[in-house]
N, C-alpha and C positions, 0 to 999 in steps of 0.2 A: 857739823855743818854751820856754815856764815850766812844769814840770811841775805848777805849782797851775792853769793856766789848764783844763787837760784831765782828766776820767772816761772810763772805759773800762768797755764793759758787754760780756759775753761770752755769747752767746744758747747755752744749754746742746743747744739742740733737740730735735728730738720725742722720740719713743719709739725711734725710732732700728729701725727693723722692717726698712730694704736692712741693715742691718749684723747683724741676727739672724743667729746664736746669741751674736756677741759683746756684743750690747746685751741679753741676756737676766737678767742678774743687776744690770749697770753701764748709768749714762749714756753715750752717745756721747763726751761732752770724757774719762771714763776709760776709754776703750779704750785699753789698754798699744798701744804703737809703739817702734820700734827696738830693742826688746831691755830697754829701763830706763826709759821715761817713759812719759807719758801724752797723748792728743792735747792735752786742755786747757794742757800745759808747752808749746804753741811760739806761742798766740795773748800766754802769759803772758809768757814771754819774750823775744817781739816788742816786748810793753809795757815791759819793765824795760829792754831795751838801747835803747828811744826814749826812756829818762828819764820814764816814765808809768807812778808807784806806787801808781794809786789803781785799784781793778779790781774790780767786780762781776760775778760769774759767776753767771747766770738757768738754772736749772734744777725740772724736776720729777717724771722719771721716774729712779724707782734711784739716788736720790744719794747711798746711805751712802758709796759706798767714792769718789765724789770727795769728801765732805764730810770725809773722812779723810784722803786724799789731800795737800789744797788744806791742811788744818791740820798736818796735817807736813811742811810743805815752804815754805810762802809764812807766814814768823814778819820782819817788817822790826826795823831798832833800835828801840828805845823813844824813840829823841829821831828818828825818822823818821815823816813824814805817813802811811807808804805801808802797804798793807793789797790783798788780796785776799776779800772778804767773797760768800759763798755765797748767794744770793737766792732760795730755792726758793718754789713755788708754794704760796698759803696760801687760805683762805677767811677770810674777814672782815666785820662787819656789810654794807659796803658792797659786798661780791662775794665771792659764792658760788661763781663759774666757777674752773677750771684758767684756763693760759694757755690763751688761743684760736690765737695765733699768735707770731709774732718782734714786731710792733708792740706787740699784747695785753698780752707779756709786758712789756715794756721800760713800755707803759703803768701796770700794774699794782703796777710796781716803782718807782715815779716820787717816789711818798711815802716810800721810804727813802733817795732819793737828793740830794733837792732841798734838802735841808739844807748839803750843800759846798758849797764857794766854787768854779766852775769857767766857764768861757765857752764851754766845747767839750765836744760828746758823739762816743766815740769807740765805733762798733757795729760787734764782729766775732765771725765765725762759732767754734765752739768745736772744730770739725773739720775743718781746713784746713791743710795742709803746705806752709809758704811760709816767708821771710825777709826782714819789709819795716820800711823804717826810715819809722814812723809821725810823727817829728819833722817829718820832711819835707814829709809828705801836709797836715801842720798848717799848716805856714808857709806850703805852696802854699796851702792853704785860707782862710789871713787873709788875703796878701797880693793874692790875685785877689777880693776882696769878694765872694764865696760865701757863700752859705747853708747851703748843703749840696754837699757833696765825695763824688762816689762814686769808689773805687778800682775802674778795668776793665784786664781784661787781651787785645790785641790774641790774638784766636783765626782761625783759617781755616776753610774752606764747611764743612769735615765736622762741627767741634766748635760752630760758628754755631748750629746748629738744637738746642740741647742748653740753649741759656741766653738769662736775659734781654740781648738786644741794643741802646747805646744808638749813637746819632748825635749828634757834636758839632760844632762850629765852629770855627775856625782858633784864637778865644780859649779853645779844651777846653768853650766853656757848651755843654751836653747840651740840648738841642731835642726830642729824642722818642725812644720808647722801644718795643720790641715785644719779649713774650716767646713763645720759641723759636720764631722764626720758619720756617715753609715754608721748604723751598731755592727754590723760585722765588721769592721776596722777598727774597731775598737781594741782589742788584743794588743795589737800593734802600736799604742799610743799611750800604755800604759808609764807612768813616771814612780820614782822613787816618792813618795810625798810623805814619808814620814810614819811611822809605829803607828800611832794616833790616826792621823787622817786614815789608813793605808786599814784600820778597824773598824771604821764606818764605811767602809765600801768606795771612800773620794781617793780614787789612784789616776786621775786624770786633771791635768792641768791645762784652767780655761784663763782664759787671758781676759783682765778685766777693764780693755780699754784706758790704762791708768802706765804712761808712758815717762822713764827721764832718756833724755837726748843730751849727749855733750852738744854745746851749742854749735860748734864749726861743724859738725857731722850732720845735725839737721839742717842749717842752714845750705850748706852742699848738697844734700838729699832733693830738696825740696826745688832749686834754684838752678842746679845743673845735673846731677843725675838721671833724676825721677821729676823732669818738669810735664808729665803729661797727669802722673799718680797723683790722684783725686781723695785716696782713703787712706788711713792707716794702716788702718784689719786687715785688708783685700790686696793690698798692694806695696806700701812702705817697707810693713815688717817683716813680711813671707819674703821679699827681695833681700833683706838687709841681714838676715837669720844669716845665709850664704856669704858674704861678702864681710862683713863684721863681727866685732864681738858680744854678742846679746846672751844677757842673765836675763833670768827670773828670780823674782823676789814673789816670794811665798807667804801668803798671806791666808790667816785662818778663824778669822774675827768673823762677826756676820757681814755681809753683804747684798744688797738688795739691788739688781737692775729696775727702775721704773721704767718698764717701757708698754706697760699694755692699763687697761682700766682694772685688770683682773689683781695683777702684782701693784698696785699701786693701792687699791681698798684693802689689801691683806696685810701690806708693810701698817697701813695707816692703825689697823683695830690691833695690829700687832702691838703695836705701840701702850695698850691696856692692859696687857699681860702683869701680874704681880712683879715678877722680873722676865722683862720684857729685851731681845735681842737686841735691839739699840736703844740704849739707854742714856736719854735725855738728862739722867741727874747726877752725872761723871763732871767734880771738881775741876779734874784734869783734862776732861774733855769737849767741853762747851758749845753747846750748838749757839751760836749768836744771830741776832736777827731785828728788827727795828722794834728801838725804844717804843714803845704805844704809853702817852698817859692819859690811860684805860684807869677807872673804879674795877672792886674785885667783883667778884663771881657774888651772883645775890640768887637766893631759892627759897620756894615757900615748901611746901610739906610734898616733897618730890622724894621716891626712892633712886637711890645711884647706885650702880655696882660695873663695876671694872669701866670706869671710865674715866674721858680725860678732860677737862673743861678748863678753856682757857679764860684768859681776864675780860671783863666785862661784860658777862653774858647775864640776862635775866629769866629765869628759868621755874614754873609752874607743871612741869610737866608730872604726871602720875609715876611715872619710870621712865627711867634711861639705862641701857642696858650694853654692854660690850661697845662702848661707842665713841667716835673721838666729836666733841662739839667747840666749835671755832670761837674767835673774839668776837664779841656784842652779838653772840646768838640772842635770839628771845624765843621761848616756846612755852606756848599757851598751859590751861588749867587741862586734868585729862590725858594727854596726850604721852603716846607711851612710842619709846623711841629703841627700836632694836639693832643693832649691827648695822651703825648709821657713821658715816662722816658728813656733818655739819659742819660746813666751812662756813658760816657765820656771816658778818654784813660789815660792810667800810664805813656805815655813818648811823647813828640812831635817829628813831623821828620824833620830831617834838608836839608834845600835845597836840596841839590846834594843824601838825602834818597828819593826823590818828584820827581826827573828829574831818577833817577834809576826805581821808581814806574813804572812811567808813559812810560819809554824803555818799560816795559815788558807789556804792557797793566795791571795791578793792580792798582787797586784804593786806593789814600792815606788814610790814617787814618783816620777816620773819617765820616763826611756822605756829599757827592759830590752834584754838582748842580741839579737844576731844579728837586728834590726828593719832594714827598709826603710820608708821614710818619703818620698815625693816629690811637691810639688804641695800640700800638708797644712799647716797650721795647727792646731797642739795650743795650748789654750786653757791656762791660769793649770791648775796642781796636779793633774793629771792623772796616773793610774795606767796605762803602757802595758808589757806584761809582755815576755815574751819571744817570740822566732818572731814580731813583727806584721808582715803586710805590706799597706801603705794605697801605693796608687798610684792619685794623679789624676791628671783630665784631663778633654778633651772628651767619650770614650768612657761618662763619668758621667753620667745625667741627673740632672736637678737632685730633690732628695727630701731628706726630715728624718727623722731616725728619734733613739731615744729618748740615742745615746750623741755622736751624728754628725748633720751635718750639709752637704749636698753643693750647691753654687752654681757653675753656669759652668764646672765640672772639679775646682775646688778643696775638698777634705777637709774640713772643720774641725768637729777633735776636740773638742767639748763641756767647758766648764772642772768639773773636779774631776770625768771621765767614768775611770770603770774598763775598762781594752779589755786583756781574758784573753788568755793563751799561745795562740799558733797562729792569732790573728784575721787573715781576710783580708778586703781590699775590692779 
C-alpha cells in the first residue's frame, strides 16, 4: 500500500450524552485516556504507523479543545503530504442541517475532500481502543476485488446481541447482515471465524465501525444512490451487502468500544495490568500525542502498586493502588488512592496562587491531604480539599448533581469542580 492511494476520515461523533459529564465541556475523540492523550491519538496513530498522513477528523459538538489539541500535536515536515485537518459541522448555501449521522457527515464533508488524489476511503470511529495495522486491511482490500472492506471482530452469544452482526463466506464476501440480534437468532448467524476464535466460544462477527470504500463507490453511494442514508451501520452497509462486493477483514487483537462511563474506567485501569491488553510500550506501535515539556514524576514516601503515573505529577499520597494518575497531578500527604483515574490539571499554581487559595478557604488544585478516593474519576483541574472521602460502587444509584456525577458505582468528579474539607460520598 502507497500512502497517496488512501484518506482517512475520523467520525468525531455525537454529542457523546453515555459518556456525560466527560463529554460536557469536550468532544468524545478529546476525552483524555491513560493519563497523557486523548481518544482521538490512537485512531491517529493507528493511521501514522500504517503509513497513512492524510486524516480528516469530522466533528461538531465542543470542538475547541480538540481543535487545540489536533494543532499542537499533528504539525508533519513541510516537504511531507501529511496533515490531520479538523472538518467541523457548518451551514452553507446548500445545507443548512448539522450532521445528521456518520454517513451525513462524511457526506457533507465530501466537497473538502474530493480535491486529493486517493483510490481508498478509510472510515474510523474517534472512540475506539485498539491497535490495527491499517496497511493490511488495504492490501486485503485491493487484492480480494472489494468494494468495500468492513473490519469485524469474532464476539461470543453474550456480546452478539450488543452489535451489528455480519455473515460471510469461506471467500470473507459478507452476504447479510442483522443489527443486534435476539439471542434466539443467534444460531443462524454463526460464522467460520477460525480454530482459535471458534475455542473461545467468538463464532460471531460484529462489525467494528472501521470501514475501506473504493473511492468512486462511496462518493456514488452517498451523492446519488443513498442521498437520504444518514448512518453507516443502519443503512449504507445493510444496503450495499446486496448490491456490491463487501469483505470482511478479521480482526483479533484487543478492542475496546468507549462508549458508556463504565467501558471507559475499565479500558483505562486495564491499562495497569503487568501485561496489560493495549500495550502502550509497542516500538512498532506508538501511541503519539502532544510533546508536554513537563519535569518527571516527583514522590515522597508514597506506596505504588499497579499503577501508571504520568510526567509531571507531584505526589505525597500514603498509597496508590490499581490506578491510572494524569500529568501535573498533585496529591497531598495521607491520602490513599484506589481504582481511580486522575486526569490530572493543564497548569500548576504558583506559590503566592497557594497562599491566595488558602486566604479564601479553597482548596488548591489538585486532591488535598488525608483523602480516600476509590472507584472515582476526578475530571481535568479540579479542586479536592482535605478529609474527602468519595467511595464507589454498586451501593450508589445512579444520579447527577451539580459537582459529581454517579454511573454504575463509579464517582466522577466534574472537571474544574470544587469539593471542600470534610466532603463525604
Amino acid at each position: 500500500m502507497q500512502s497517496r492511494q488512501v484518506v482517512a476520515i475520523i467520525l468525531g461523533g455525537g454529542a457523546g450524552t453515555r459518556l456525560y459529564p466527560l463529554t460536557a465541556t469536550r468532544s468524545k475523540p478529546a476525552v483524555p485516556i491513560a493519563g497523557k492523550y486523548r481518544l482521538v491519538d490512537i485512531p491517529i496513530s493507528n493511521c501514522i504507523n500504517s503509513n497513512i498522513s492524510r486524516m480528516y477528523v469530522l466533528t461538531q459538538f465542543n470542538s475547541a479543545s480538540l481543535n487545540k489539541h489536533i494543532k499542537n500535536t499533528y504539525q508533519f515536515s513541510g516537504f511531507s503530504t501529511g496533515f490531520v485537518d479538523i472538518l467541523a459541522a457548518e451551514q452553507t448555501p446548500e445545507g443548512q442541517s448539522w450532521f445528521q449521522g456518520t454517513a451525513d457527515a462524511v457526506r457533507q464533508s465530501l466537497k473538502h475532500i474530493h480535491n486529493q488524489e486517493f483510490e481508498y476511503v478509510l472510515i474510523l470511529s474517534g472512540d475506539q481502543l485498539y491497535q490495527m495495522d491499517f496497511a493490511d486491511m488495504i492490501d486485503n482490500h485491493a487484492e480480494s476485488g472489494a468494494e468495500i472492506t468492513i473490519a469485524t471482530i469474532p464476539v461470543g452469544e453474550k456480546e452478539a446481541t450488543g452489535f451489528g452482526i455480519l455473515k460471510s463466506d469461506e471467500d470473507k464476501k459478507i452476504h447479510s447482515f442483522i443489527e443486534k440480534p435476539a439471542k434466539d437468532l443467534l444460531p443462524k448467524w454463526k460464522s467460520d471465524t477460525g480454530t482459535e476464535m471458534a475455542s473461545y466460544g467468538r463464532n460471531y462477527l460484529a462489525s467494528m465501525g472501521i470501514y475501506v470504500f473504493n473511492r468512486e463507490l462511496l462518493f456514488n453511494l452517498l451523492r446519488n444512490e443513498m442521498t437520504d442514508a444518514t448512518d453507516f451501520g443502519k443503512e449504507i452497509i445493510p444496503s450495499a451487502i446486496h448490491n456490491y462486493h463487501v469483505n470482511s477483514y478479521q480482526y483479533e487483537g484487543y478492542w475496546e468500544d468507549i462508549g458508556n462511563i463504565y467501558s471507559y474506567f475499565e479500558a483505562n485501569l486495564a491499562l495497569t495490568m503487568d501485561i496489560p491488553p493495549f500495550n502502550l510500550f509497542d516500538n512498532q506501535k506508538m501511541v503519539y500525542t502532544r510533546a508536554r515539556m513537563l519535569p518527571p514524576a516527583k514522590f515522597g514516601s508514597s506506596k505504588i502498586e499497579q499503577v501508571i503515573i504520568a510526567e509531571g505529577c507531584i505526589v505525597h499520597a500514603a498509597s496508590i493502588t490499581n490506578s491510572v494518575v494524569g500529568v501535573r497531578s498533585r496529591i497531598g500527604k495521607g491520602t490513599i488512592i484506589k481504582n481511580c483515574y486522575i486526569m490530572g490539571n493543564d497548569f500548576y499554581e504558583t506559590l503566592a496562587e497557594i497562599a491566595y487559595d488558602e486566604s479564601r478557604g479553597v482548596p488548591r488544585v489538585g486532591i488535598g491531604d488525608n483523602c480516600q478516593l476509590e472507584n472515582v474519576i476526578v475530571d481535568k483541574d479540579c479542586r479536592i480539599g482535605n478529609n474527602v472521602k468519595i467511595i464507589g460502587g454498586k451501593h450508589l444509584p445512579d444520579s447527577n448533581h451539580s459537582l459529581y456525577t454517579i454511573k454504575d458505582g463509579i464517582v466522577v468528579i466534574k472537571k474544574e469542580s470544587i469539593i471542600e474539607d470534610g466532603f463525604s460520598i
